[in-house]
C-alpha atoms as an extended CHARMM CRD file, in Angstrom:
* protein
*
        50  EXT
         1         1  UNK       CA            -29.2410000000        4.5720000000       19.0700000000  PROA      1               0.0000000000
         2         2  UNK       CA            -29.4950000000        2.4150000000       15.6540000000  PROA      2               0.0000000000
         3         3  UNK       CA            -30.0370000000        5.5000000000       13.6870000000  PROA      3               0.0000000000
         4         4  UNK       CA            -26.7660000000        7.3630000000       15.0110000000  PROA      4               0.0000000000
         5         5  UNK       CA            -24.6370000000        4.0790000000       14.5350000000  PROA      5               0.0000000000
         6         6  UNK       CA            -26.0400000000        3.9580000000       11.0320000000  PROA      6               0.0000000000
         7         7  UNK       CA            -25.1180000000        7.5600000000       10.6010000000  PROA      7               0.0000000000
         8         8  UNK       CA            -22.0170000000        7.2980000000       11.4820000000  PROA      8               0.0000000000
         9         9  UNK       CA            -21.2560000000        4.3270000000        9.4250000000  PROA      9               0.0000000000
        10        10  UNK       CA            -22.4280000000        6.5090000000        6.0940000000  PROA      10              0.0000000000
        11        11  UNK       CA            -20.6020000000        9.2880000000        6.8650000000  PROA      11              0.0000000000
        12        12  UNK       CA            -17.5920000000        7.3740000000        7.5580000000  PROA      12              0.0000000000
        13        13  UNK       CA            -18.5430000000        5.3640000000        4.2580000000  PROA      13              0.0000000000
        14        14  UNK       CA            -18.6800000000        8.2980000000        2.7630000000  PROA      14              0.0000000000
        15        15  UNK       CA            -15.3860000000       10.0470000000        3.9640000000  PROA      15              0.0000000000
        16        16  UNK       CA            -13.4050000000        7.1280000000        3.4220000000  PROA      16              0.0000000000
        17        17  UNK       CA            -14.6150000000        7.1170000000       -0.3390000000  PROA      17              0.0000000000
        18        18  UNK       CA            -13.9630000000       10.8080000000       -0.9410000000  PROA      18              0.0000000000
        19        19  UNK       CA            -10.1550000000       10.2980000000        0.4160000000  PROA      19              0.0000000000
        20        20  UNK       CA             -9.6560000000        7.3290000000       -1.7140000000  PROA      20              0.0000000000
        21        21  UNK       CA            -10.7980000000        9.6060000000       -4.8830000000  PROA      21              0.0000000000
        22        22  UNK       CA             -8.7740000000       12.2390000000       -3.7150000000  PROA      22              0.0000000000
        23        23  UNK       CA             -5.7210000000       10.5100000000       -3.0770000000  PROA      23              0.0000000000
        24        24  UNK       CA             -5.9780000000        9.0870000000       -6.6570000000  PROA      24              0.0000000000
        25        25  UNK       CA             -2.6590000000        8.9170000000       -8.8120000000  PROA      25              0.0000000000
        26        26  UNK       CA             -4.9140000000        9.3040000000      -12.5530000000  PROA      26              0.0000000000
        27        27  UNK       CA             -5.4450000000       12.7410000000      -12.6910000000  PROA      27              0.0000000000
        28        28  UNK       CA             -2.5300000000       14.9370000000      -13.9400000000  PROA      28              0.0000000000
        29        29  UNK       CA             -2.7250000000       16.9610000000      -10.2430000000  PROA      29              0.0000000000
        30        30  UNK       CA              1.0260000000       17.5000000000      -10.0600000000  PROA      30              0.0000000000
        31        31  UNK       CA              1.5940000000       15.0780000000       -7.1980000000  PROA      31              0.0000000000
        32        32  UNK       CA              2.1500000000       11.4740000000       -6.8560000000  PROA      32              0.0000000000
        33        33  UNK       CA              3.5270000000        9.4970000000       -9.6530000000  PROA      33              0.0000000000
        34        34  UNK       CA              5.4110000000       10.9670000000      -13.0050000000  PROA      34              0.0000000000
        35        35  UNK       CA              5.9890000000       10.3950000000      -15.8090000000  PROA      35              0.0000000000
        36        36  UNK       CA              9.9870000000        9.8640000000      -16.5880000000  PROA      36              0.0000000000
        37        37  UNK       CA             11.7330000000       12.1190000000      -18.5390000000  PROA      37              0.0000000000
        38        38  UNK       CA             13.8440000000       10.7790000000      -21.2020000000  PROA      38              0.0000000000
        39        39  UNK       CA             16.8420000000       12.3620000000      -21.8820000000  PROA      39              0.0000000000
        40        40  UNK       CA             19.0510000000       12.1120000000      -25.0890000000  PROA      40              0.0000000000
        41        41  UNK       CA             22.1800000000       10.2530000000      -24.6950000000  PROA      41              0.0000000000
        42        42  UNK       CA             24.9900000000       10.9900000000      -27.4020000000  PROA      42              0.0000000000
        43        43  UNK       CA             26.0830000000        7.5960000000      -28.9810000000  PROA      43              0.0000000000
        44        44  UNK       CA             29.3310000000        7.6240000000      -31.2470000000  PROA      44              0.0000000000
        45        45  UNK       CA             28.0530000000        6.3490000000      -34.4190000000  PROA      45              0.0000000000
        46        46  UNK       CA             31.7140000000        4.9460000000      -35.6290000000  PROA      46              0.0000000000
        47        47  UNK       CA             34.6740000000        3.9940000000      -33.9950000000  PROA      47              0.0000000000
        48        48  UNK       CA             37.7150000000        6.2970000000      -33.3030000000  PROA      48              0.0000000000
        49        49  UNK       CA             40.8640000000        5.1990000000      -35.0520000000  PROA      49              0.0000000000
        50        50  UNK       CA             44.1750000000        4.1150000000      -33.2350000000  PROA      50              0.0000000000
């Protein structure tokens, strides 16, 4: 009974620690967090005349 509770515990060890790497946000996978994108904004560089 000892040896399938240990068992068990490992493999559970073990699954949990493959879905943490998995789920990891580092890689470049294409999901999870981006990068922003910048995007130009025109600025006037003088003032208009009235």
């Amino acid at each position: 009974m000892t040896e399938l509770l240990l068992f068990s515990v490992v493999v559970v060890l073990l699954g949990l620690a493959w879905w943490l790497a998995e789920g990891s946000d580092d890689d470049n996978g294409g999901g999870g967090l981006m990068q922003p994108v910048l995007v130009p904004v025109p600025v006037r560089r003088y003032r208009q005349g009235r």
